[in-house]
Backbone atoms as SQL, in Angstrom:
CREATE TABLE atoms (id INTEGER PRIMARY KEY, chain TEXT, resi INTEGER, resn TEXT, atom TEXT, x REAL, y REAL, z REAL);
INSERT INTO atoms VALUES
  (1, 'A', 1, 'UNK', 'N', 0.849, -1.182, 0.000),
  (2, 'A', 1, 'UNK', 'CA', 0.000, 0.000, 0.000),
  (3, 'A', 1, 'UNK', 'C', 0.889, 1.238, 0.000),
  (4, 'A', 2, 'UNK', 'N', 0.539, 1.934, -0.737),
  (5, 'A', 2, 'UNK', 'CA', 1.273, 3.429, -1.208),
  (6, 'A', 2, 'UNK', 'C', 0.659, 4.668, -0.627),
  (7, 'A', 3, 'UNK', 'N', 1.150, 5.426, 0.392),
  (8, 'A', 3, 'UNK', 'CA', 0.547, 6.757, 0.494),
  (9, 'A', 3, 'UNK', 'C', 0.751, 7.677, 0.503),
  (10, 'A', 4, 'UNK', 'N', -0.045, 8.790, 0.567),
  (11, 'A', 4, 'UNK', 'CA', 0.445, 10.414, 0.122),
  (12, 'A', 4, 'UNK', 'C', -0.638, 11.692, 0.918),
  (13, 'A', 5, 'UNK', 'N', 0.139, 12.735, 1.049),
  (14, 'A', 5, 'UNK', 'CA', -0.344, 13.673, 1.924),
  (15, 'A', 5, 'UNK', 'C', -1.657, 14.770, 0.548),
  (16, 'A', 6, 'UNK', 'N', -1.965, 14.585, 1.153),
  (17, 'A', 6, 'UNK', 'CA', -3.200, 15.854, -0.142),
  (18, 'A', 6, 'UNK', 'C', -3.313, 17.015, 0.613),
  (19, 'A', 7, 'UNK', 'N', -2.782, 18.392, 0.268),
  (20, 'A', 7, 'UNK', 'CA', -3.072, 19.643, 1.394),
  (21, 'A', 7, 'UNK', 'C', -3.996, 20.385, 0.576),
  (22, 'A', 8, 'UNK', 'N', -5.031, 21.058, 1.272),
  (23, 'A', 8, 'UNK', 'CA', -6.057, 21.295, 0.495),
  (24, 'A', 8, 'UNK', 'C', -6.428, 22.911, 1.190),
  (25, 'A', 9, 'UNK', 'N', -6.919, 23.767, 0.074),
  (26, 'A', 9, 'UNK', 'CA', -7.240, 25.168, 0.334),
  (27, 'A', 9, 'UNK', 'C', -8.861, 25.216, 0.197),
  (28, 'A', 10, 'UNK', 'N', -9.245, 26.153, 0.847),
  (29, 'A', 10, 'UNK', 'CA', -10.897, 26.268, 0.323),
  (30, 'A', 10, 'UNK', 'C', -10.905, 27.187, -0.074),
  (31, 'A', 11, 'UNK', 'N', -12.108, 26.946, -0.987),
  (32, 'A', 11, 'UNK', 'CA', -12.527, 28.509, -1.978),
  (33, 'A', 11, 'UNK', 'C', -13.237, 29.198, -1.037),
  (34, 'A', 12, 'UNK', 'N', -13.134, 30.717, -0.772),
  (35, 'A', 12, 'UNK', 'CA', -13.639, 31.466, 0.002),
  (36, 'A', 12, 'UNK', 'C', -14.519, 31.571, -0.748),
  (37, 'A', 13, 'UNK', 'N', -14.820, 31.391, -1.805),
  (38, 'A', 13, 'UNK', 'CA', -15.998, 32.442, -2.384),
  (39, 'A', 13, 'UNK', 'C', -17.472, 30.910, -2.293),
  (40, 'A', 14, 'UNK', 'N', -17.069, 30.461, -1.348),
  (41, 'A', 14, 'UNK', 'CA', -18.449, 29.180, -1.490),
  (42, 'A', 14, 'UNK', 'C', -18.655, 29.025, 0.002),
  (43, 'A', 15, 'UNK', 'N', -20.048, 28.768, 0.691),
  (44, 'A', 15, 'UNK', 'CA', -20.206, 29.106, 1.793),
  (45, 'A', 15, 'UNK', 'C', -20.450, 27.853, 2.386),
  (46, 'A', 16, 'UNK', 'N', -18.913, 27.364, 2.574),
  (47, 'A', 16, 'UNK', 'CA', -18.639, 26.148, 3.330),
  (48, 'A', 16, 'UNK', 'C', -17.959, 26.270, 4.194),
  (49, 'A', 17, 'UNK', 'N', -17.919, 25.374, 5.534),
  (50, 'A', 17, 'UNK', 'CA', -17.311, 26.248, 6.791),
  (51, 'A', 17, 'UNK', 'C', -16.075, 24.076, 6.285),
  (52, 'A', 18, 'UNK', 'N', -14.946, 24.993, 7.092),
  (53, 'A', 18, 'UNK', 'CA', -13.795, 23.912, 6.564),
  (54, 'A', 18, 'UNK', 'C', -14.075, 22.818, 7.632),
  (55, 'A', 19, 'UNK', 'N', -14.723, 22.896, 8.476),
  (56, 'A', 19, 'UNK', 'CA', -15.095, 21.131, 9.009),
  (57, 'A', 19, 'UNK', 'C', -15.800, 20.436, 8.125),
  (58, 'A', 20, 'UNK', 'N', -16.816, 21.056, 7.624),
  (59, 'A', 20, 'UNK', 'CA', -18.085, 20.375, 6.637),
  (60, 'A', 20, 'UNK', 'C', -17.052, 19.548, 5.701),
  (61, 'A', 21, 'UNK', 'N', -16.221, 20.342, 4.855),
  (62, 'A', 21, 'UNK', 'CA', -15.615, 20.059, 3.720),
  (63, 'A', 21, 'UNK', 'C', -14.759, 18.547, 4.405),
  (64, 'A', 22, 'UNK', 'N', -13.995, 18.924, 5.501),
  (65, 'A', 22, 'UNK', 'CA', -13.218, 18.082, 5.829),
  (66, 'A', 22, 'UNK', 'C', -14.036, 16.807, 6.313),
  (67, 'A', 23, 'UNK', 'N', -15.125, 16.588, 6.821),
  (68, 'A', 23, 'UNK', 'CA', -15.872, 15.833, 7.221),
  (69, 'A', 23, 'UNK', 'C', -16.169, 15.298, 5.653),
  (70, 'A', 24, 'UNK', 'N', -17.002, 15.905, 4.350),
  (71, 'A', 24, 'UNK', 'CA', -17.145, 15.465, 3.737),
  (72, 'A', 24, 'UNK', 'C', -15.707, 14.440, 3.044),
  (73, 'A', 25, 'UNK', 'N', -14.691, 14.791, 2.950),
  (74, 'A', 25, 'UNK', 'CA', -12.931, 14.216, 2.874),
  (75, 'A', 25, 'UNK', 'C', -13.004, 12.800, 3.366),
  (76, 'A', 26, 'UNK', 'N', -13.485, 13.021, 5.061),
  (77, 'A', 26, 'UNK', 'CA', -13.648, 11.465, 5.997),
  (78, 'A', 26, 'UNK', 'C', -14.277, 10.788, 4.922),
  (79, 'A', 27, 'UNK', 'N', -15.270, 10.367, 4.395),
  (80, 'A', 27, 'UNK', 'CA', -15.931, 9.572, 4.129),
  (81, 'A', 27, 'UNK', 'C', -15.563, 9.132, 3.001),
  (82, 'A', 28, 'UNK', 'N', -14.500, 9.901, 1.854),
  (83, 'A', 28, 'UNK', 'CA', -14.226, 9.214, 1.019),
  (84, 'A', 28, 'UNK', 'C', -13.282, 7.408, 0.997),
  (85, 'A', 29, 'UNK', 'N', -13.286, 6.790, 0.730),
  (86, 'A', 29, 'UNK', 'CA', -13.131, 5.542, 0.574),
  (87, 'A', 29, 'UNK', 'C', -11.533, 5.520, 0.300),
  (88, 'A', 30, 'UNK', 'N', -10.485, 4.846, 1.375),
  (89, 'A', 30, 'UNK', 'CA', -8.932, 5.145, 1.266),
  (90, 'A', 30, 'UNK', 'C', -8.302, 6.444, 1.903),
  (91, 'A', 31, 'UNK', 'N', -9.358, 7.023, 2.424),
  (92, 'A', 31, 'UNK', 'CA', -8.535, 8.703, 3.228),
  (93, 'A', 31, 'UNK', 'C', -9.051, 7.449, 4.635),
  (94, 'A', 32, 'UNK', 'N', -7.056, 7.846, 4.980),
  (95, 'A', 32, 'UNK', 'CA', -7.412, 7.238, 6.136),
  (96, 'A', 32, 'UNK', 'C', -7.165, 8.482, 7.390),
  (97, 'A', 33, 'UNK', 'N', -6.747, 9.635, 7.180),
  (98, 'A', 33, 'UNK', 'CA', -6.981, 10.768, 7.462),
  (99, 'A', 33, 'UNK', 'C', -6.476, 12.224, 7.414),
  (100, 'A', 34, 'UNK', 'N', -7.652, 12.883, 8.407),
  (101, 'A', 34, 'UNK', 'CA', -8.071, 14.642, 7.905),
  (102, 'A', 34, 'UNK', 'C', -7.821, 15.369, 9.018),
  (103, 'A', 35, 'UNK', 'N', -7.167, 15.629, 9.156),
  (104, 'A', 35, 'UNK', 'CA', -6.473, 17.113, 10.113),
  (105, 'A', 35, 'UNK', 'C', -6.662, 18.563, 9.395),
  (106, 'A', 36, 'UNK', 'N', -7.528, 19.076, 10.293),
  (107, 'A', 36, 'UNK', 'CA', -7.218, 20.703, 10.438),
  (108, 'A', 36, 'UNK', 'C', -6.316, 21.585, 10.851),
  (109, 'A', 37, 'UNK', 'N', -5.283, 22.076, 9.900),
  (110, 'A', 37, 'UNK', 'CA', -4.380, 23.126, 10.690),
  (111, 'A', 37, 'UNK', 'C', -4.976, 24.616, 10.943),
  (112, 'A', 38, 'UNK', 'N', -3.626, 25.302, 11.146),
  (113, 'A', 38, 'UNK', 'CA', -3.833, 26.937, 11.185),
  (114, 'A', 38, 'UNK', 'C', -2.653, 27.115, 10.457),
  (115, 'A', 39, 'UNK', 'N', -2.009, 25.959, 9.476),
  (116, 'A', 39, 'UNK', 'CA', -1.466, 26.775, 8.337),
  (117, 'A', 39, 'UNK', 'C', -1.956, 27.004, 7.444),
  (118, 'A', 40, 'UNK', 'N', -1.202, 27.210, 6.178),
  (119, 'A', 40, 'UNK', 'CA', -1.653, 28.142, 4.385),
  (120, 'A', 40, 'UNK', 'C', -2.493, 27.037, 4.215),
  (121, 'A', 41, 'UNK', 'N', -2.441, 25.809, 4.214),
  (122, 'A', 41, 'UNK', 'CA', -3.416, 24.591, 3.872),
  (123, 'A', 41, 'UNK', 'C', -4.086, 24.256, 5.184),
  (124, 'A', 42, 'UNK', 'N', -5.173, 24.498, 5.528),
  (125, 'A', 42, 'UNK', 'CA', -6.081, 24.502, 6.548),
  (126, 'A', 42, 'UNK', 'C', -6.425, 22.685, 6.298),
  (127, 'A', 43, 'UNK', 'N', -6.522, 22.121, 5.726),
  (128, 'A', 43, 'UNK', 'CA', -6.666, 20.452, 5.914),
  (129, 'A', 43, 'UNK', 'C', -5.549, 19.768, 5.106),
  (130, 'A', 44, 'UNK', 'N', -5.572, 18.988, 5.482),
  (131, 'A', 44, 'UNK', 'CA', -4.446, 17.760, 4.882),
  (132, 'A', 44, 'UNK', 'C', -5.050, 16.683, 5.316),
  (133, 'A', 45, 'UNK', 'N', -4.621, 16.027, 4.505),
  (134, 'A', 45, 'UNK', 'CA', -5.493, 14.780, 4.032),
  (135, 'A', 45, 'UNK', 'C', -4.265, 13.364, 3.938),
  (136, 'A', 46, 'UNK', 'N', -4.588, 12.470, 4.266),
  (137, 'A', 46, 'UNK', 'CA', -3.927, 11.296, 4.505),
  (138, 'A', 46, 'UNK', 'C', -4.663, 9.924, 3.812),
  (139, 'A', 47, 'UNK', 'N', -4.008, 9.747, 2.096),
  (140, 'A', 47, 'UNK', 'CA', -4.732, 8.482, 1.667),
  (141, 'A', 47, 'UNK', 'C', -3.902, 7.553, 1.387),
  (142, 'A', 48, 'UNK', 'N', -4.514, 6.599, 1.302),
  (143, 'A', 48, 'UNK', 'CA', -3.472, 5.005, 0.989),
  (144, 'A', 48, 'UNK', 'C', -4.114, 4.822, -0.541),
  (145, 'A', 49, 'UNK', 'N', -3.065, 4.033, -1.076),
  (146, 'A', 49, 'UNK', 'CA', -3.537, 4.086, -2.722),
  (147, 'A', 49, 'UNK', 'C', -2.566, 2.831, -3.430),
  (148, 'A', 50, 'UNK', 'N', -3.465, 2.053, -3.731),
  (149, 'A', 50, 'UNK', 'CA', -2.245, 0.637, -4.715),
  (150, 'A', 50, 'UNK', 'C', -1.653, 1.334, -6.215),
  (151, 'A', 51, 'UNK', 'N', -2.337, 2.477, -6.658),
  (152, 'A', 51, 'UNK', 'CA', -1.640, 3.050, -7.821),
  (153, 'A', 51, 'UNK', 'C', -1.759, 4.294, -8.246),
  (154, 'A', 52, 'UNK', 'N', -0.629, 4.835, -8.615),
  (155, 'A', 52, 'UNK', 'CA', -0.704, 6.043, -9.100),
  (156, 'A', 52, 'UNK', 'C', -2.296, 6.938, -10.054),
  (157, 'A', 53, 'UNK', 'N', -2.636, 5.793, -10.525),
  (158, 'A', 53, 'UNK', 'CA', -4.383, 6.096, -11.474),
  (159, 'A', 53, 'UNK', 'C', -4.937, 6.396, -10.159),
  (160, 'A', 54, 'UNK', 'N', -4.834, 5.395, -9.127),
  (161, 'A', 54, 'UNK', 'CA', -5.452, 4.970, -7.704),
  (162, 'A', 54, 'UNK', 'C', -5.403, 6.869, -7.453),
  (163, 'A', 55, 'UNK', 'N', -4.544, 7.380, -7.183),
  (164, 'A', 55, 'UNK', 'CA', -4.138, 8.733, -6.709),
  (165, 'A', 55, 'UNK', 'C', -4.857, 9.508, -7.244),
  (166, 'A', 56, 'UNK', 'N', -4.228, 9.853, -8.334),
  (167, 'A', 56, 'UNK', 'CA', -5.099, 10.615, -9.224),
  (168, 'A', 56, 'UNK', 'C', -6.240, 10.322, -9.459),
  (169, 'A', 57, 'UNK', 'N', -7.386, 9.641, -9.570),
  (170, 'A', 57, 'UNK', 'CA', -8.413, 9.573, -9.621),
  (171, 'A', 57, 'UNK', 'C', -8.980, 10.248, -8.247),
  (172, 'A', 58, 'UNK', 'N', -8.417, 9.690, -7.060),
  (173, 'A', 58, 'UNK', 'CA', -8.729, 10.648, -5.721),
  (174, 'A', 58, 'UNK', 'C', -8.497, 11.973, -6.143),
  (175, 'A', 59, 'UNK', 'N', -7.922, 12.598, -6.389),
  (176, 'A', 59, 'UNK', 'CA', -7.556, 14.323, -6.393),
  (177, 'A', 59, 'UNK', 'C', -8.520, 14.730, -7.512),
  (178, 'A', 60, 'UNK', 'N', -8.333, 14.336, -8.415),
  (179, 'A', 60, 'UNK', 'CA', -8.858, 14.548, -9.800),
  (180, 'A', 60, 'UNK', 'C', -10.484, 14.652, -9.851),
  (181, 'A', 61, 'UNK', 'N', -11.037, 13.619, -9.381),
  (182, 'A', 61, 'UNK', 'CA', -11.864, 13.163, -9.371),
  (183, 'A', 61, 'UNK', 'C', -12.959, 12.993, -8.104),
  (184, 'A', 62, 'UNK', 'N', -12.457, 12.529, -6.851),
  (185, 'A', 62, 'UNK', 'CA', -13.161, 11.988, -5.647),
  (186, 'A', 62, 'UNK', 'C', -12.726, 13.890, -4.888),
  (187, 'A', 63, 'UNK', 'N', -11.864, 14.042, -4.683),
  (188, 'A', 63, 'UNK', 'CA', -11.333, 15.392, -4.251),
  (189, 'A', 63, 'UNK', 'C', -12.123, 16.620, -4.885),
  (190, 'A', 64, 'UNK', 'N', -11.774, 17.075, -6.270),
  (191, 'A', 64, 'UNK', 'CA', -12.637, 17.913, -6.953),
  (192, 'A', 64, 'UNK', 'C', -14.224, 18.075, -6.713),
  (193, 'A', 65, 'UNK', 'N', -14.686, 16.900, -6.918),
  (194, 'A', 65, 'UNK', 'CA', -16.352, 16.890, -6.604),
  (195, 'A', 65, 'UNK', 'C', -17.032, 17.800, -5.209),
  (196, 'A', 66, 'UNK', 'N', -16.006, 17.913, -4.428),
  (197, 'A', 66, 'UNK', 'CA', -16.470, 18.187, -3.104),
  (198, 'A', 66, 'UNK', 'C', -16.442, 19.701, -3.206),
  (199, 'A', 67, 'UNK', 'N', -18.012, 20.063, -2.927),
  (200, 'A', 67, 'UNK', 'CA', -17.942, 21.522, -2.637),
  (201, 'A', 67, 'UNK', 'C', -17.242, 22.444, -1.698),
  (202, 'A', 68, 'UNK', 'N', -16.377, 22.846, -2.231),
  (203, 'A', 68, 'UNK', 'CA', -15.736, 24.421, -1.200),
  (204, 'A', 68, 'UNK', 'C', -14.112, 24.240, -1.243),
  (205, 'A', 69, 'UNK', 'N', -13.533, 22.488, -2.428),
  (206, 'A', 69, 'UNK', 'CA', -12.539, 22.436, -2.237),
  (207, 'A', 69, 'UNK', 'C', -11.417, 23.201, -3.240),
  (208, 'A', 70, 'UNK', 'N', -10.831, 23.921, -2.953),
  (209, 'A', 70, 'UNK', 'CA', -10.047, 24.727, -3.631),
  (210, 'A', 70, 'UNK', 'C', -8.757, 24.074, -4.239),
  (211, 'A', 71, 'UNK', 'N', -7.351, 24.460, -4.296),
  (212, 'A', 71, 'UNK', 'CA', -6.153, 24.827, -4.672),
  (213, 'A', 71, 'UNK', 'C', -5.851, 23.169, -3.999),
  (214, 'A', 72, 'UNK', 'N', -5.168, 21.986, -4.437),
  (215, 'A', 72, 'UNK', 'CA', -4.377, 20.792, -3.792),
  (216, 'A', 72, 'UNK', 'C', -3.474, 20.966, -3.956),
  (217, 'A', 73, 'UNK', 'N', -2.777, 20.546, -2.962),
  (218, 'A', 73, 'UNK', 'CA', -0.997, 19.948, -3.537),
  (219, 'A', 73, 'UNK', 'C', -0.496, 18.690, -2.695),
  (220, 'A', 74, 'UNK', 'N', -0.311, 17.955, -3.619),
  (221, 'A', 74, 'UNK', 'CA', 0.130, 16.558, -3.377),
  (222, 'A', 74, 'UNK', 'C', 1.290, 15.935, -2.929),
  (223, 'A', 75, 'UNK', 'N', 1.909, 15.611, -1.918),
  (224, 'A', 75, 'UNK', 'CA', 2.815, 14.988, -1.864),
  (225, 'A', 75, 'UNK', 'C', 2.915, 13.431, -1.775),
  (226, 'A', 76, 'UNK', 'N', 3.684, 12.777, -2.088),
  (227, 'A', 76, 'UNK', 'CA', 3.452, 11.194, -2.257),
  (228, 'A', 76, 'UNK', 'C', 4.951, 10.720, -1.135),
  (229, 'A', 77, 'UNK', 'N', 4.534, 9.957, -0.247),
  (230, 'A', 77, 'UNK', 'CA', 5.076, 9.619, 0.763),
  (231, 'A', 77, 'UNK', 'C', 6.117, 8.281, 0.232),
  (232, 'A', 78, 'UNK', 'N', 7.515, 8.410, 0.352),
  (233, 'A', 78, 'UNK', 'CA', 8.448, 7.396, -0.433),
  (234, 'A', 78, 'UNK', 'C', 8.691, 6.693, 0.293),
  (235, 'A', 79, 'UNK', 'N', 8.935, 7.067, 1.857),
  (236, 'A', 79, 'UNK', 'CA', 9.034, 5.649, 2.875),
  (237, 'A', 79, 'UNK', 'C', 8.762, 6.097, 4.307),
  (238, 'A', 80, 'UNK', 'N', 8.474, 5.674, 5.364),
  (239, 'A', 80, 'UNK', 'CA', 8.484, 6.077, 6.213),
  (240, 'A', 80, 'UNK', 'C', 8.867, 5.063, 7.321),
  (241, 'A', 81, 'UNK', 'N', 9.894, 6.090, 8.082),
  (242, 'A', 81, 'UNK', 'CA', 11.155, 5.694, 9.172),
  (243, 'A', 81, 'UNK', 'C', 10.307, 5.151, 10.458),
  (244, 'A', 82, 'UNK', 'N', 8.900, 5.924, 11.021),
  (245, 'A', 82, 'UNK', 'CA', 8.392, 5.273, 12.428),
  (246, 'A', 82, 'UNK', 'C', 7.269, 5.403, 12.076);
């Protein structure tokens, strides 16, 4: 299993408060999870994925659909030490 960080902006101009959005995030299928910061990316997102299509179809596709979600940026996790 392959995973990667998704940091996500909201569009101000849509009247979604950023729990809703992030709550809507939970439920997608493979986010195994959604933290709220108080940095430039107010959620980040935590999914597991068997393939790169696997990925991109999340961002592209499962990500986009969701009202109020703005600006992504993706990082893809290469190994992790603990």
């Amino acid at each position: 299993m392959l995973g990667a960080f998704v940091y996500v902006k909201i569009r101000e101009d849509v009247p979604v408060s950023v729990l809703e959005i992030a709550q809507s995030i939970a439920k997608i299928k493979d986010v195994s999870e959604v933290m709220l910061t108080s940095g430039e990316w107010p959620i980040i997102v935590k999914i597991n994925y068997e393939t790169m299509t696997d990925l991109s179809n999340f961002v592209v596709s499962e990500l986009s659909k969701i009202r109020g979600v703005g600006k992504t940026d993706t990082v893809v996790i290469l190994d992790q030490i603990k």
